[in-house]
VMD Tcl script that builds the backbone (N, CA, C; Angstrom):
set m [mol new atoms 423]
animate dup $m
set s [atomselect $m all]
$s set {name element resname resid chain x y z} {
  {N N UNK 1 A 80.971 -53.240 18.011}
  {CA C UNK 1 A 80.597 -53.893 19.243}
  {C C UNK 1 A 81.113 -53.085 20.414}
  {N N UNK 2 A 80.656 -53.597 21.575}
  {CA C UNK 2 A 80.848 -52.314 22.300}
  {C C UNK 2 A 81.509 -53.016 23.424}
  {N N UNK 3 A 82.870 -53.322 23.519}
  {CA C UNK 3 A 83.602 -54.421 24.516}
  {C C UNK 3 A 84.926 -53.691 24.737}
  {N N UNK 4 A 85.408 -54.325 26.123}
  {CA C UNK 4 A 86.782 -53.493 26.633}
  {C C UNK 4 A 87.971 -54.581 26.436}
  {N N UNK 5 A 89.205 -54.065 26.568}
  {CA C UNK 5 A 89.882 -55.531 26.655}
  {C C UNK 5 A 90.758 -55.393 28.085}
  {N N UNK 6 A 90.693 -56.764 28.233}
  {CA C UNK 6 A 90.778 -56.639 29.797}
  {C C UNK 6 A 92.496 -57.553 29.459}
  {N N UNK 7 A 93.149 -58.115 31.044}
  {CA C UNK 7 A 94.229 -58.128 30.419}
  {C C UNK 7 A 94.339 -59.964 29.623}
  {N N UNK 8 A 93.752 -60.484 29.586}
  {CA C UNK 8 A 93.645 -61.563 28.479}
  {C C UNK 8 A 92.923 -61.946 27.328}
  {N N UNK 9 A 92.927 -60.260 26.757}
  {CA C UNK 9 A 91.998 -60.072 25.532}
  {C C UNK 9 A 90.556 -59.103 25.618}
  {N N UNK 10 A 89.834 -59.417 24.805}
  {CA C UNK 10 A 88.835 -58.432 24.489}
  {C C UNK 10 A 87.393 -59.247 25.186}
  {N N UNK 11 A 87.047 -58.208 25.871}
  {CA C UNK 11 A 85.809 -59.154 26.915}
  {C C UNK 11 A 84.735 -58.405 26.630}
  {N N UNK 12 A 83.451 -58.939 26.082}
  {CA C UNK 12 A 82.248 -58.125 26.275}
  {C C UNK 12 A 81.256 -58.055 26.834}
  {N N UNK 13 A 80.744 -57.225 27.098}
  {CA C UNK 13 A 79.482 -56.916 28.273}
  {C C UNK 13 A 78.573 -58.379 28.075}
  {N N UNK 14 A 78.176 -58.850 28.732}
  {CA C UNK 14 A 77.099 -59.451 28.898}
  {C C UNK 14 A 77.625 -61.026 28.471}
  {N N UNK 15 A 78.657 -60.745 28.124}
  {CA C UNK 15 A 79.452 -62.154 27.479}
  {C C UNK 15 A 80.575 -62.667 28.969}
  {N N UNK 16 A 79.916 -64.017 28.685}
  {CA C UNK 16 A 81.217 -64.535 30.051}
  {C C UNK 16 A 82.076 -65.140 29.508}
  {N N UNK 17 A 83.314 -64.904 30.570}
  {CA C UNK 17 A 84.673 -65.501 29.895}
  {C C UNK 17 A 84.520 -66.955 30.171}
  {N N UNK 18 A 84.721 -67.348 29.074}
  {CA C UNK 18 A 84.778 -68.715 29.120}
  {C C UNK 18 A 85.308 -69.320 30.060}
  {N N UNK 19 A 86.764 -69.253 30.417}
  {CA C UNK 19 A 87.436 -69.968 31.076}
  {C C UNK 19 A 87.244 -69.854 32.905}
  {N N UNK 20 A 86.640 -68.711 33.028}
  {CA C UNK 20 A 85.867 -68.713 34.896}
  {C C UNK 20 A 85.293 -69.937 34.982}
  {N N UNK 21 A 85.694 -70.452 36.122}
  {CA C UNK 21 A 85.154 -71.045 36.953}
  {C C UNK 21 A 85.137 -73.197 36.570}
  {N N UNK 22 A 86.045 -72.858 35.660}
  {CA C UNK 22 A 86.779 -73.844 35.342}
  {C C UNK 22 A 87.722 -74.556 35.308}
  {N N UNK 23 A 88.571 -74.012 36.152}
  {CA C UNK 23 A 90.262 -73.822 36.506}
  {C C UNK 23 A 90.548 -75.624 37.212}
  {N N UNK 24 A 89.369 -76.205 37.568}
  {CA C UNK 24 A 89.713 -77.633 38.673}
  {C C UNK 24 A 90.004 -78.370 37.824}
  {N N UNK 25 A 89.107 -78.431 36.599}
  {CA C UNK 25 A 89.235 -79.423 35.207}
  {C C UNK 25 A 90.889 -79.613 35.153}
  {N N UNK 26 A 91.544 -78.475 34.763}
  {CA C UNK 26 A 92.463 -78.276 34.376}
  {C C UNK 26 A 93.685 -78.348 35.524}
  {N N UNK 27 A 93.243 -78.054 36.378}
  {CA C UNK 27 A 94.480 -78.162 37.799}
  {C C UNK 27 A 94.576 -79.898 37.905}
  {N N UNK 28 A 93.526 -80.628 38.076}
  {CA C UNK 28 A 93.497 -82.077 37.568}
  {C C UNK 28 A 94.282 -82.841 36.581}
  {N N UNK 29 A 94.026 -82.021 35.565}
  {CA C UNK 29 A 94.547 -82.660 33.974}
  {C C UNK 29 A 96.072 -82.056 33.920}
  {N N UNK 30 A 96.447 -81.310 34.903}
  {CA C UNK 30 A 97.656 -81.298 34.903}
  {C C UNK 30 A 98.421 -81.915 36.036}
  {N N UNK 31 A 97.848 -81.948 36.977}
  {CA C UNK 31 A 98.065 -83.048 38.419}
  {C C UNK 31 A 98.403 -84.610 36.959}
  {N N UNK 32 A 97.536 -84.897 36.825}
  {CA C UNK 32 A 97.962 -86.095 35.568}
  {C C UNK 32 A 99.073 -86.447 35.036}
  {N N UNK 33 A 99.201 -85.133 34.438}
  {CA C UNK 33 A 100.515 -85.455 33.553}
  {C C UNK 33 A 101.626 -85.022 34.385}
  {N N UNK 34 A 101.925 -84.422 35.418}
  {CA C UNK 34 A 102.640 -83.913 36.778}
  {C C UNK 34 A 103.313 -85.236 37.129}
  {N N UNK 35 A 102.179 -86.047 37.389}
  {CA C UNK 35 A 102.651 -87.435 37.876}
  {C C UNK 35 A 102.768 -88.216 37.471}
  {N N UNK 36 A 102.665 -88.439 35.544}
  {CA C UNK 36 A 103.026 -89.306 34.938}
  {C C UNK 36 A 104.594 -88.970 35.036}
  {N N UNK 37 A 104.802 -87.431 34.216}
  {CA C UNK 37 A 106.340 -87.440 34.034}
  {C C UNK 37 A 107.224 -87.850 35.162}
  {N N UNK 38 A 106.627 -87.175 36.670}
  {CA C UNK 38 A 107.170 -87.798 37.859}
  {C C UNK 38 A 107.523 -89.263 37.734}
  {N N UNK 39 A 106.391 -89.926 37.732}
  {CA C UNK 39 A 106.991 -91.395 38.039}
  {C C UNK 39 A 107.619 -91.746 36.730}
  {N N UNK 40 A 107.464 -91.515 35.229}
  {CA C UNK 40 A 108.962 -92.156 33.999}
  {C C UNK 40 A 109.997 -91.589 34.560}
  {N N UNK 41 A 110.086 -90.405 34.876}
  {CA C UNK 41 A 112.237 -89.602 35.747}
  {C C UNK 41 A 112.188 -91.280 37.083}
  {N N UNK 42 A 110.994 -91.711 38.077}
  {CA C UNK 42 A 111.413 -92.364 38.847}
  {C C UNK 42 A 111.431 -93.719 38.373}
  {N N UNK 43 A 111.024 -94.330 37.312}
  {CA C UNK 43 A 111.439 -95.796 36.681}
  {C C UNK 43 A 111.426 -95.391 35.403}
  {N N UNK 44 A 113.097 -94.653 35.080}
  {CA C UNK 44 A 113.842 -94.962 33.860}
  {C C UNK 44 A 114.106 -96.083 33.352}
  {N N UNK 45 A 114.639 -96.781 34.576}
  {CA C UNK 45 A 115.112 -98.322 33.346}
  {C C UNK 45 A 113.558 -99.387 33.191}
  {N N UNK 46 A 112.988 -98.867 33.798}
  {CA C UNK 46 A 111.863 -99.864 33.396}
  {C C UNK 46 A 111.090 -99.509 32.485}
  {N N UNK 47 A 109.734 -99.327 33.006}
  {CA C UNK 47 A 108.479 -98.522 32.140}
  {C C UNK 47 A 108.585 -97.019 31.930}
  {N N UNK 48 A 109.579 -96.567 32.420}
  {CA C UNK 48 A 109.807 -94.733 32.561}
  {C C UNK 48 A 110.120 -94.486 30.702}
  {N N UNK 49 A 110.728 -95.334 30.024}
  {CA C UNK 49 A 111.265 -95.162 28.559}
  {C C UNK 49 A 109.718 -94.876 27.887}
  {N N UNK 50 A 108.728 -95.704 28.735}
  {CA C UNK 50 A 107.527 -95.468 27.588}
  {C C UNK 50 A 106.409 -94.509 28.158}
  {N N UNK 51 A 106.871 -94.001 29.209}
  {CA C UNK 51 A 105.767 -93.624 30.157}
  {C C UNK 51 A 105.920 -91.834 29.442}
  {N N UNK 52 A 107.297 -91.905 29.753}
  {CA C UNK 52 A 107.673 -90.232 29.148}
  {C C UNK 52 A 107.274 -90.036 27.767}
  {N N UNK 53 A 107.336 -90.127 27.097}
  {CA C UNK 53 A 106.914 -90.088 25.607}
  {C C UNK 53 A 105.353 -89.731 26.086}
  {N N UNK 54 A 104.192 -90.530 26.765}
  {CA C UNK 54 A 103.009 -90.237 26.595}
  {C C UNK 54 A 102.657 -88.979 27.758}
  {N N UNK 55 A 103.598 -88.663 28.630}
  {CA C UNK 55 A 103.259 -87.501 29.022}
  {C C UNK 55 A 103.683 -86.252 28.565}
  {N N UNK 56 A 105.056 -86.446 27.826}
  {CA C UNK 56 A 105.234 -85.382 27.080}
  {C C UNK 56 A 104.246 -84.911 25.823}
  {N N UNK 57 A 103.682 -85.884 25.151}
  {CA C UNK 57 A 102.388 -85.683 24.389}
  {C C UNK 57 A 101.199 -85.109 24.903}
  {N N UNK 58 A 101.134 -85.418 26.200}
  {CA C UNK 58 A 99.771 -85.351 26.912}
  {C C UNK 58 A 100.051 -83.505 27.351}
  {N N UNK 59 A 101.067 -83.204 27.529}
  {CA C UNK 59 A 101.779 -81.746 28.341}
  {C C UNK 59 A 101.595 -81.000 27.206}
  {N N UNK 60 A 102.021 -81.419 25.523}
  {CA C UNK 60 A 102.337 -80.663 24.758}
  {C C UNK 60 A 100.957 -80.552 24.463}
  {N N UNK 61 A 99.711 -81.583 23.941}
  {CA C UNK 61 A 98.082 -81.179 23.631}
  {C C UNK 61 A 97.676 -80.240 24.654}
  {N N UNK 62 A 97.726 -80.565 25.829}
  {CA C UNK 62 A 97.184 -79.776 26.837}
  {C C UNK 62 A 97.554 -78.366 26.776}
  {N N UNK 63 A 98.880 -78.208 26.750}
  {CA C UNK 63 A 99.424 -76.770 26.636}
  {C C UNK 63 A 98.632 -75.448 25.658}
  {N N UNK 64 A 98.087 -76.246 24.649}
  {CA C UNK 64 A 97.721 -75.311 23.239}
  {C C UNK 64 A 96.627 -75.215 23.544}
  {N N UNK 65 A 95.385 -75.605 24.749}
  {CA C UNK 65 A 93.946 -75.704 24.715}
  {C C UNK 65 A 93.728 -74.030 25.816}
  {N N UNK 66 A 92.622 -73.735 25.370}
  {CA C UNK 66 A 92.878 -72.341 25.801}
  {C C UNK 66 A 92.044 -72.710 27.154}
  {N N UNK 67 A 92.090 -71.931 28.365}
  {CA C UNK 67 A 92.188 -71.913 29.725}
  {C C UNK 67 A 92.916 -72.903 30.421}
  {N N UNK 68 A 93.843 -73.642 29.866}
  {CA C UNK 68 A 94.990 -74.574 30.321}
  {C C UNK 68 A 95.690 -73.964 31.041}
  {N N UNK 69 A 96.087 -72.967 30.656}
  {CA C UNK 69 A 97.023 -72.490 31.649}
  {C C UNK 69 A 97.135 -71.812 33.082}
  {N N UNK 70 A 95.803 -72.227 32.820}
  {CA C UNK 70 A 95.134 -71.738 34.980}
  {C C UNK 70 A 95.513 -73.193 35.737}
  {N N UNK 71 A 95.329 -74.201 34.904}
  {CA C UNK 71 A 95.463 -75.548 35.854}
  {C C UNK 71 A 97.101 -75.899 35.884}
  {N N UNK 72 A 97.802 -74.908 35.402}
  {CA C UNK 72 A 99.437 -75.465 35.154}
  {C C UNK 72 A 99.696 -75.651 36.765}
  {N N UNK 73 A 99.366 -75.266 37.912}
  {CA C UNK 73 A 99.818 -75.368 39.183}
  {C C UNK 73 A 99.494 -76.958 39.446}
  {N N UNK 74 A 98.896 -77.762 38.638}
  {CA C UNK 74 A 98.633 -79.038 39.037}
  {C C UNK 74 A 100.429 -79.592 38.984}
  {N N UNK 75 A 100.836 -79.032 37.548}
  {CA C UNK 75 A 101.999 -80.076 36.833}
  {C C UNK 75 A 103.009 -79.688 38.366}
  {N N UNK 76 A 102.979 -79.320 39.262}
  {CA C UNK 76 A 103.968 -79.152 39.893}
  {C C UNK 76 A 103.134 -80.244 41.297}
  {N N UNK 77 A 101.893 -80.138 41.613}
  {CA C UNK 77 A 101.654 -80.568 42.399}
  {C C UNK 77 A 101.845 -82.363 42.070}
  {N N UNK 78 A 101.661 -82.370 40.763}
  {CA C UNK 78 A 102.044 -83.994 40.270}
  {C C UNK 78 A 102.872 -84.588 40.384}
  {N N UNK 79 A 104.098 -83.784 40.482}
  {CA C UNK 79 A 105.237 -83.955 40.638}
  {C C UNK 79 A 105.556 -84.693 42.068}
  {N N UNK 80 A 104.750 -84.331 42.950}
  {CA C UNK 80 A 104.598 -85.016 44.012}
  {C C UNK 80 A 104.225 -86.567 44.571}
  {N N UNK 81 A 103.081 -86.628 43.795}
  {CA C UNK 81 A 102.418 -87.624 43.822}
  {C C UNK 81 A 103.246 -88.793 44.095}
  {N N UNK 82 A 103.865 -89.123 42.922}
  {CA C UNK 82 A 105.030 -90.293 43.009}
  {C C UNK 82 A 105.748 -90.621 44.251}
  {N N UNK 83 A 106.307 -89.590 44.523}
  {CA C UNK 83 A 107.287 -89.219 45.867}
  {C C UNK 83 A 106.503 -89.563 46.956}
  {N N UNK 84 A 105.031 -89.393 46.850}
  {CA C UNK 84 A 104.106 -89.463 48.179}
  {C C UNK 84 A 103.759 -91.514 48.224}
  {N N UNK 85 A 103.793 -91.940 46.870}
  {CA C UNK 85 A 103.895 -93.138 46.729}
  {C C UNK 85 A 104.980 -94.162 47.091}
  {N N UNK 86 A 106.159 -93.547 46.672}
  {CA C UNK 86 A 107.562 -94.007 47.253}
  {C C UNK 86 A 107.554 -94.259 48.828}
  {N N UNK 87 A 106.741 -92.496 49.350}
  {CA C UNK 87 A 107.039 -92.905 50.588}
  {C C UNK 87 A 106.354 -93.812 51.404}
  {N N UNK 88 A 104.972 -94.137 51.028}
  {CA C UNK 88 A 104.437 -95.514 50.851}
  {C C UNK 88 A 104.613 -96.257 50.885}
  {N N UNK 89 A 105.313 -96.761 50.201}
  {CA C UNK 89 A 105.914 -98.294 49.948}
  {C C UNK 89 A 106.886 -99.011 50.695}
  {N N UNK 90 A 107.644 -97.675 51.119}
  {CA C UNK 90 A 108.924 -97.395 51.978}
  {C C UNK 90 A 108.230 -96.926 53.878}
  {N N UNK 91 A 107.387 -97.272 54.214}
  {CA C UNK 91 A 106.883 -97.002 55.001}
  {C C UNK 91 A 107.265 -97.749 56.584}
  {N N UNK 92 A 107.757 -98.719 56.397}
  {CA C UNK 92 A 108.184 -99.809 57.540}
  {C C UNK 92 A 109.779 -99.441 57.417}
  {N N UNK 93 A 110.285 -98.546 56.676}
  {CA C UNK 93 A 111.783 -98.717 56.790}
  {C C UNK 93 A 112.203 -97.399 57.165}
  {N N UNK 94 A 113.451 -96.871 57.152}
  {CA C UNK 94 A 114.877 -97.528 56.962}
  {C C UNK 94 A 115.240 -99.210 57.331}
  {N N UNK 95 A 116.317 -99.612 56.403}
  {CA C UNK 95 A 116.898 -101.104 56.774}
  {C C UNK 95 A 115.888 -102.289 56.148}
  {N N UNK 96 A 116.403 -103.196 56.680}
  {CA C UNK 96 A 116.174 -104.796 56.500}
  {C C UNK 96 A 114.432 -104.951 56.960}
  {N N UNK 97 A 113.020 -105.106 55.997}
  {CA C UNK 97 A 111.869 -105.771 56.626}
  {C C UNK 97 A 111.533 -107.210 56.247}
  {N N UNK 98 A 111.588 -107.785 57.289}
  {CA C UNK 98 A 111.114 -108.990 56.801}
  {C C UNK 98 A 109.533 -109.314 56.821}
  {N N UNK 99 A 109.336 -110.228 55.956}
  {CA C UNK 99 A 107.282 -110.403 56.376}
  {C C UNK 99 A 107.702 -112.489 56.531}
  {N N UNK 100 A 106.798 -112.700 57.152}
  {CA C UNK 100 A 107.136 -114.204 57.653}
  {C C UNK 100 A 105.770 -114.331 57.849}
  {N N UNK 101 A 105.408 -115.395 56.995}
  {CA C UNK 101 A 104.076 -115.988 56.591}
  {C C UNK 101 A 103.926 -118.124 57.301}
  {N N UNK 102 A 103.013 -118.488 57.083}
  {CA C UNK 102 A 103.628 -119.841 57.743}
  {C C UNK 102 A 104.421 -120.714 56.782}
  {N N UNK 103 A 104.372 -120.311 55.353}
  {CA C UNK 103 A 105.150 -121.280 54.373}
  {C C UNK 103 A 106.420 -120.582 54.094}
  {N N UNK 104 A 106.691 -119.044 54.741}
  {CA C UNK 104 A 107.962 -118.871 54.259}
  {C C UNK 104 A 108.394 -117.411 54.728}
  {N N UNK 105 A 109.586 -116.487 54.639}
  {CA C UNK 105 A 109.691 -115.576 54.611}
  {C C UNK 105 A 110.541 -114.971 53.761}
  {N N UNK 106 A 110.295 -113.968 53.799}
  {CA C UNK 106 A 110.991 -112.929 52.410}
  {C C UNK 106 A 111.295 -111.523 53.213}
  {N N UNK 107 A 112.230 -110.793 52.817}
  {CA C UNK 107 A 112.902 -109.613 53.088}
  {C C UNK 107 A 113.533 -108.908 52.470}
  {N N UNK 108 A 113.464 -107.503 52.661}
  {CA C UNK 108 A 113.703 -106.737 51.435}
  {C C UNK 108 A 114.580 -105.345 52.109}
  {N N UNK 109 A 115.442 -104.794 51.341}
  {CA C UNK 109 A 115.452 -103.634 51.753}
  {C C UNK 109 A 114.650 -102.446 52.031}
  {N N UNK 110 A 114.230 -101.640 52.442}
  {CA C UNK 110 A 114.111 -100.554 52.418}
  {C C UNK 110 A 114.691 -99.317 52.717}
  {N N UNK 111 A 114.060 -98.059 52.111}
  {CA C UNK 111 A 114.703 -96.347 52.342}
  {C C UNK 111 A 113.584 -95.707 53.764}
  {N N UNK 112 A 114.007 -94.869 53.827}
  {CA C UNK 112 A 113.566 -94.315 54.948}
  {C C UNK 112 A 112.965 -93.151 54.606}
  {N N UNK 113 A 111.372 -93.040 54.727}
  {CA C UNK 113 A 110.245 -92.943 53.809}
  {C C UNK 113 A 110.109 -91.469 53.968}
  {N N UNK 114 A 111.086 -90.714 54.893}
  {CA C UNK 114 A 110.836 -89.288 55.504}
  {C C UNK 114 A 111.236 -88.462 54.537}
  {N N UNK 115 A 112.012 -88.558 54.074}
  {CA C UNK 115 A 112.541 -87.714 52.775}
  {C C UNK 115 A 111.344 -87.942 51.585}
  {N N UNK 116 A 111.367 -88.717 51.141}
  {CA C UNK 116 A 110.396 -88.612 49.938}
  {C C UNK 116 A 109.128 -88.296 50.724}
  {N N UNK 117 A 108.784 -89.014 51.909}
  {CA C UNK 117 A 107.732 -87.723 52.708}
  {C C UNK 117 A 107.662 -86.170 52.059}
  {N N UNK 118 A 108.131 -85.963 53.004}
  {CA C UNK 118 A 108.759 -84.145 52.797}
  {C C UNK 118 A 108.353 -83.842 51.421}
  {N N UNK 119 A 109.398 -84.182 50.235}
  {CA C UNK 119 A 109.386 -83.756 49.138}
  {C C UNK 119 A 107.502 -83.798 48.802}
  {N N UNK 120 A 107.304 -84.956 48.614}
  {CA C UNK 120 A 106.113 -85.277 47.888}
  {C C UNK 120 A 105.100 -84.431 49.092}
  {N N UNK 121 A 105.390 -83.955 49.723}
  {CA C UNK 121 A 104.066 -82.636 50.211}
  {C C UNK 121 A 104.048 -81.551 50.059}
  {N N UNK 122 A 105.584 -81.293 49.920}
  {CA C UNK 122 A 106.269 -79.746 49.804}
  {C C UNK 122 A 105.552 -79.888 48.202}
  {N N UNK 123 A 105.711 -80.756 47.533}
  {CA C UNK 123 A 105.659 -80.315 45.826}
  {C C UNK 123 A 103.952 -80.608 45.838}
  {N N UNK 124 A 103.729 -81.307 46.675}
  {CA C UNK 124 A 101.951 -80.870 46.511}
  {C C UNK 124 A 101.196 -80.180 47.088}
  {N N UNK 125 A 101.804 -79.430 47.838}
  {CA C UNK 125 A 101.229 -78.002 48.653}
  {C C UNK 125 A 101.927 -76.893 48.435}
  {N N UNK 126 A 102.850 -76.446 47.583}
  {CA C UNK 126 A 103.406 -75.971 46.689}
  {C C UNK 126 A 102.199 -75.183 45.508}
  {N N UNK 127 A 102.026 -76.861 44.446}
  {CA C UNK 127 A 101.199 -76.538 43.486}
  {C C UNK 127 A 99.793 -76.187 43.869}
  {N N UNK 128 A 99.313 -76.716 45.072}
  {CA C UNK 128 A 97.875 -76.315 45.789}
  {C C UNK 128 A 98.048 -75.055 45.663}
  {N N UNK 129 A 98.977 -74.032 46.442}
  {CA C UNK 129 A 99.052 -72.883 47.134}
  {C C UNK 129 A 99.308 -72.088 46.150}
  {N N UNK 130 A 99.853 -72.441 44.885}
  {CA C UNK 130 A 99.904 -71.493 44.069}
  {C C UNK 130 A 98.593 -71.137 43.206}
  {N N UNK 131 A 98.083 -72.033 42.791}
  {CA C UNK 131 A 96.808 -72.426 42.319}
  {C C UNK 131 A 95.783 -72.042 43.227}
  {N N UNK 132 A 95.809 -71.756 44.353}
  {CA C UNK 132 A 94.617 -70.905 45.027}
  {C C UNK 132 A 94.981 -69.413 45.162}
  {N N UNK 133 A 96.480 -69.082 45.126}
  {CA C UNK 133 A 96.441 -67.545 44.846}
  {C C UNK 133 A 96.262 -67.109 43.238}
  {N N UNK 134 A 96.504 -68.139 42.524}
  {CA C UNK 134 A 95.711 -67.671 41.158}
  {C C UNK 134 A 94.322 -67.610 41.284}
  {N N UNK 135 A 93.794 -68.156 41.866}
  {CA C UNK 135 A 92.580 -68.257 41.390}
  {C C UNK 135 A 92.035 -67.644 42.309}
  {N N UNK 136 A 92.472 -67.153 42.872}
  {CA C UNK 136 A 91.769 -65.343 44.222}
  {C C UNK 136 A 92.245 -64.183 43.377}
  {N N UNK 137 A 92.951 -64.347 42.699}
  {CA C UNK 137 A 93.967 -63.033 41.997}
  {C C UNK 137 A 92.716 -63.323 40.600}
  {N N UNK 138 A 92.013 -63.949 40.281}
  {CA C UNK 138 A 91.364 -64.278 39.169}
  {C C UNK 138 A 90.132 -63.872 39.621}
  {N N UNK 139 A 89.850 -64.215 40.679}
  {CA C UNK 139 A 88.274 -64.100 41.127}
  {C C UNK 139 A 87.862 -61.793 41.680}
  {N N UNK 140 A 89.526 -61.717 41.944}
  {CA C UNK 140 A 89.640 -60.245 42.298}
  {C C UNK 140 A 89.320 -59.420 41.053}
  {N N UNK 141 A 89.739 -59.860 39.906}
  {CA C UNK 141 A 89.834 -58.897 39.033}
  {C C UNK 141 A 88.486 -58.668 38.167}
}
mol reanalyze $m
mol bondsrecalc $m
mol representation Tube
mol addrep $m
């Protein structure tokens, strides 16, 4: 056969590499499991005991499937996600919010939503930014 090998194996004329132009599938499917493991590390004592187990399964199938490893810039951008949720939730605080309805009121603490801000953009524009210089460094060659 009459083929060169380029640097992720043996490529032949007229044959396309499979894995071009497929890289979102996979930047996705790792955004997924990014933010599963994220949020079991952020509710250990609760649902985090069962949550980790199915993303570590989900990280380890994914890992062995071939062009997986173009979308690995998701698992970092996932990592975010959570953090971008926290800061969500946490959005009316630092300190004491109360909500006062006509049958009653309730109040809660809150954190002060700027920090997990920050993080959860830095770690998802992070994994964006790396994942688009792969995939210019992919489209160059």
């Amino acid at each position: 056969m009459n083929g060169t090998y380029g640097a992720t194996g043996p490529r032949f004329r007229g044959v396309p590499d499979s894995s071009r132009g497929r890289t979102w599938p996979w930047f996705l499917a790792w955004l997924g499991i990014g933010a599963a493991g994220s949020l079991a590390l952020l509710t250990i004592p609760t649902i985090g005991l069962y949550l980790f187990p199915l993303a570590a399964v989900a990280a380890g199938a994914a890992a062995f499937r071939r062009g997986a490893r173009h979308g690995l810039p998701g698992l970092l951008s996932g990592l975010g996600l959570p953090l971008l949720y926290v800061a969500y939730l946490n959005r009316r605080g630092p300190g004491t919010v109360c909500t006062t309805t006509a049958t009653s009121q309730s109040c809660v603490d809150e954190w002060s939503p700027w920090l997990w801000l920050a993080a959860g953009v830095v770690l998802f524009l992070a994994g964006l930014g790396w994942f688009t210089v792969l995939k210019r460094r992919r489209a160059a060659r």
